[in-house]
N, C-alpha and C positions, 0 to 999 in steps of 0.2 A: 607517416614519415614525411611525405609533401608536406603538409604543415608545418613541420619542425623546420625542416631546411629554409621556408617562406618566412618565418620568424629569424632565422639567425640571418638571411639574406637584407631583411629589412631593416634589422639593427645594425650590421654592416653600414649598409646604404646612411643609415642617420649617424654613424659614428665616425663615416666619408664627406658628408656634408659639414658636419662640425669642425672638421681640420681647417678650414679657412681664418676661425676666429682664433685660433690658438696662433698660430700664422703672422696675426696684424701687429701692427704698430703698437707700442704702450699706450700712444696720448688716442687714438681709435679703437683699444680694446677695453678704455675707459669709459668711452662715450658706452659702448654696447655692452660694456661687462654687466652692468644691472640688470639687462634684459634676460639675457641669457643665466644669471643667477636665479631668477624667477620662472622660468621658463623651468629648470632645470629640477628646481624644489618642488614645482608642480608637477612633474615628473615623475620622481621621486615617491611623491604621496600618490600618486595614482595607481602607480605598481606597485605600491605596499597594502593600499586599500586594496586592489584587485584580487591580489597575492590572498592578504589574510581572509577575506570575503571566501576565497574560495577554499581556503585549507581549512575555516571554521563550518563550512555546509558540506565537508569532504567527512568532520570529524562528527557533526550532530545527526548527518545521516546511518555512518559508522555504529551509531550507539544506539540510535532509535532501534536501526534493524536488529543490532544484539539484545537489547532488551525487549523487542517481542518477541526473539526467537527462546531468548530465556529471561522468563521472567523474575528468577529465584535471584539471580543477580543482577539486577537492576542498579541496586543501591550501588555497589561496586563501581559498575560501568559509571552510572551519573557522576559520580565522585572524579574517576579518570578521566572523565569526558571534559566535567569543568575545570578541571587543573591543565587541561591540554590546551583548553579553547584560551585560557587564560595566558598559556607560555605563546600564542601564538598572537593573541593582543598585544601582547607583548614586545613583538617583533614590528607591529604596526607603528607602535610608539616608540621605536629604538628611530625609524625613516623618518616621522615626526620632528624627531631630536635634531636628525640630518639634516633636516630640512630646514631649522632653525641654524643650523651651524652654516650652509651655506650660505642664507639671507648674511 
């Protein structure tokens, strides 16, 4: 539970910080608009790797253990495993896309 609250306290905190450039001037939100494009995409892609990273070793661990535990379905399991891991690549490359839409 402390974790959780430490995590929405800090993305607070960084979404407090960022109100200054929304803030500025046109002809001074031009000079720094590119930075913060960049900044933002890279962002973006990081919590999507992170994100899919973890919900793909969330779903291959998932499957390993059901196929030892049964091995008669195996085949089954592998099948839903890679169709999962795939809808979930899949979300990595939707951020990707974003990320290209912001640049």
């Amino acid at each position: 539970m402390k974790k959780h609250v430490l995590i929405v306290v800090a993305g607070l905190m960084l979404l407090a910080m960022a109100t200054p450039v929304l803030a500025a001037e046109p002809e001074a939100a031009a000079s720094g608009g590119k930075m913060w494009q960049y900044i933002s995409a890279a962002f973006v892609l990081g919590v999507a790797a992170v994100a899919g990273a973890f919900g793909q070793s969330k779903a291959v661990v998932a499957a390993c253990t059901s196929m030892g535990r049964n091995p008669g379905a195996a085949g089954a399991i592998r099948i839903t495993m890679i169709v999962g891991v795939a809808f979930i690549e899949s979300l990595v490359i939707y951020a990707l896309l974003i990320a290209f839409m912001i640049l």
